[in-house]
C-alpha positions as protocol buffer text, in pm:
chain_id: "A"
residue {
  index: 1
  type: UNK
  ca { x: 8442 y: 18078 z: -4155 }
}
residue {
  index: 2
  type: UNK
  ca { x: 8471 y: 17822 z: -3923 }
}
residue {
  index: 3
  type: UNK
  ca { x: 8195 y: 17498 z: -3849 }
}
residue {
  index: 4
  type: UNK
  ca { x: 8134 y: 17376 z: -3484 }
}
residue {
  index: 5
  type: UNK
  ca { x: 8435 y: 17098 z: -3503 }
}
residue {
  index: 6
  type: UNK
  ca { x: 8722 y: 17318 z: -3652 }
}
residue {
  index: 7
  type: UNK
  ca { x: 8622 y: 17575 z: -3399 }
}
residue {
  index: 8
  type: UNK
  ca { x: 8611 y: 17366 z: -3126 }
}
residue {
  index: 9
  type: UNK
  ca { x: 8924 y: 17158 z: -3250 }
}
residue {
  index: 10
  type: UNK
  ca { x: 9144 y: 17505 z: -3276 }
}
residue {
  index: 11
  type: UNK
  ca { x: 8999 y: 17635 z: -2939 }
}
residue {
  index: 12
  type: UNK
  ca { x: 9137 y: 17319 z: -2738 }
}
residue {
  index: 13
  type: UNK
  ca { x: 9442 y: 17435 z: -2947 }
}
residue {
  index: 14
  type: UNK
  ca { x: 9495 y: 17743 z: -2786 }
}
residue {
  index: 15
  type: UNK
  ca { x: 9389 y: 17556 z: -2457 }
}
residue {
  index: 16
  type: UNK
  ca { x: 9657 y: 17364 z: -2515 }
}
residue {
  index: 17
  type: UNK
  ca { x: 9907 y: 17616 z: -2585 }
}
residue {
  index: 18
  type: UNK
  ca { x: 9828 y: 17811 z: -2280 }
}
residue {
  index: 19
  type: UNK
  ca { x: 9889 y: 17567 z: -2077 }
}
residue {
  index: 20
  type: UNK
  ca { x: 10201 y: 17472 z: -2198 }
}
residue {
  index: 21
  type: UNK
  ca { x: 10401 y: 17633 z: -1920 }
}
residue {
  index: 22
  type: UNK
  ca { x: 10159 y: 17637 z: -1640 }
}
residue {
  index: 23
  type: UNK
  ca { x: 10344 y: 17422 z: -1431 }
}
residue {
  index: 24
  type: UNK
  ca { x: 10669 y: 17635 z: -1447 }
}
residue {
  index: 25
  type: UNK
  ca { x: 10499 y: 17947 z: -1403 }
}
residue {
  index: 26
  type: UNK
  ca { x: 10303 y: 17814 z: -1078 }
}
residue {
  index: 27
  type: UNK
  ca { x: 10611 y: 17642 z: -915 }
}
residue {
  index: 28
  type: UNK
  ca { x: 10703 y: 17881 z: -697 }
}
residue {
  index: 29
  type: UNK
  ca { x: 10361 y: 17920 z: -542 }
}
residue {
  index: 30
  type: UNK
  ca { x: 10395 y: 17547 z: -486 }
}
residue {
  index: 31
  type: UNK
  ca { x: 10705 y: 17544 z: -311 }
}
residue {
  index: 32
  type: UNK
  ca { x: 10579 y: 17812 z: -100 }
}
residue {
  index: 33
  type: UNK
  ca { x: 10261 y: 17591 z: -23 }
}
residue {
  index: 34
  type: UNK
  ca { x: 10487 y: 17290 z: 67 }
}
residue {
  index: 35
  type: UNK
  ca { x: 10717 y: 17470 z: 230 }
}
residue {
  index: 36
  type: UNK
  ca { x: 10471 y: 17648 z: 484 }
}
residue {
  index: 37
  type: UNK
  ca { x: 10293 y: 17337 z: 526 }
}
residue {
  index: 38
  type: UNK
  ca { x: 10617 y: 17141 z: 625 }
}
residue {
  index: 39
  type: UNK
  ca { x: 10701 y: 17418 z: 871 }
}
residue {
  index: 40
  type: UNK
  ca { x: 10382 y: 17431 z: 1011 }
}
residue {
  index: 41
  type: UNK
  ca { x: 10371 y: 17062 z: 1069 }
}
residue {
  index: 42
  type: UNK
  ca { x: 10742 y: 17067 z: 1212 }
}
residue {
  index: 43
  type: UNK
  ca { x: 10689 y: 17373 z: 1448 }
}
residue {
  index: 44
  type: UNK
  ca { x: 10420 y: 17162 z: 1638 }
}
residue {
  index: 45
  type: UNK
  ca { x: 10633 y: 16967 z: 1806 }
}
residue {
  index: 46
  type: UNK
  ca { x: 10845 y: 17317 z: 1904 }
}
residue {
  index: 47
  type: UNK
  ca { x: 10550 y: 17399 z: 2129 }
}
residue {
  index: 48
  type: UNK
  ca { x: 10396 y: 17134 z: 2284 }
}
residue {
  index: 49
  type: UNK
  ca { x: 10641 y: 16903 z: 2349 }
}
residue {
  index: 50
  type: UNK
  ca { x: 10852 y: 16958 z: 2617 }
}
residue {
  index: 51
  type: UNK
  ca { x: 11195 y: 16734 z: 2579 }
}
residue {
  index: 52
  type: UNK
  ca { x: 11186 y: 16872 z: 2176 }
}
residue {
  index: 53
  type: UNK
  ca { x: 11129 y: 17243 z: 2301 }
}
residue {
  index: 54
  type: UNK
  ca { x: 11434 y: 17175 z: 2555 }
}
residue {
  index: 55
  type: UNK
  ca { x: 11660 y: 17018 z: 2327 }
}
residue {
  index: 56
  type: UNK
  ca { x: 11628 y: 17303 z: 2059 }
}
residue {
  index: 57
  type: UNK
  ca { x: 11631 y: 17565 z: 2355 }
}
residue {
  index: 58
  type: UNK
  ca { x: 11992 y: 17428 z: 2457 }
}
residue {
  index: 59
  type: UNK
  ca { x: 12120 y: 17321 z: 2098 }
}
residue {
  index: 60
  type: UNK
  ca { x: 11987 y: 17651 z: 1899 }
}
residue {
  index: 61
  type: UNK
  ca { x: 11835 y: 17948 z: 2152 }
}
residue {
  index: 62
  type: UNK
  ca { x: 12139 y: 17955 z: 2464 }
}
residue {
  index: 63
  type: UNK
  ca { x: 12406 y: 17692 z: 2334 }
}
residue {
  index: 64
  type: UNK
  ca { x: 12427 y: 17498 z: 2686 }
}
residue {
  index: 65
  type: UNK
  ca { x: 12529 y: 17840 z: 2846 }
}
residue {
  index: 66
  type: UNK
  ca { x: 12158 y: 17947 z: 2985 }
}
residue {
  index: 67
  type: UNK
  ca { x: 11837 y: 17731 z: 3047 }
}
residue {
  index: 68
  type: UNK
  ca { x: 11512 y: 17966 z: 3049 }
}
residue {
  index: 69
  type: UNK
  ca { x: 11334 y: 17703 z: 3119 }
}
residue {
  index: 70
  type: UNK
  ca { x: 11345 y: 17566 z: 3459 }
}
residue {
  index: 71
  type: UNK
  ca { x: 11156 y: 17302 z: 3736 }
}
residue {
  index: 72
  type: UNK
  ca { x: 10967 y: 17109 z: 3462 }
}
residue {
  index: 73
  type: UNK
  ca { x: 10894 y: 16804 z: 3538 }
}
């Protein structure tokens, strides 16, 4: 039988243990956290900003050979 200290000690033991690889086994719901984030924050830019939206429309959407996007000043 255990006494209040040995218990305690041994149950920040297993505390411990289980924790061990927390931060490996939650890495990929990081990424996917800072990854969205970053995109999120990037994309902005994409919508409201008109020489960025242009220069992606001719450089990614038509490749110089259609403009949808016409009479903006």
């Amino acid at each position: 039988m255990f006494n209040r200290e040995e218990a305690e000690k041994k149950f920040l033991d297993i505390v411990a243990e289980n924790r061990r690889g927390l931060w490996m086994a939650t890495l990929p719901y990081k990424l996917g956290i800072v990854t969205a984030v970053t995109v999120a924050t990037v994309s902005i830019p994409m919508i409201f900003e008109i020489n960025t939206v242009l220069w992606f429309n001719e450089l990614y959407v038509t490749s110089g050979k259609f403009i949808f996007i016409t009479n903006i000043k």
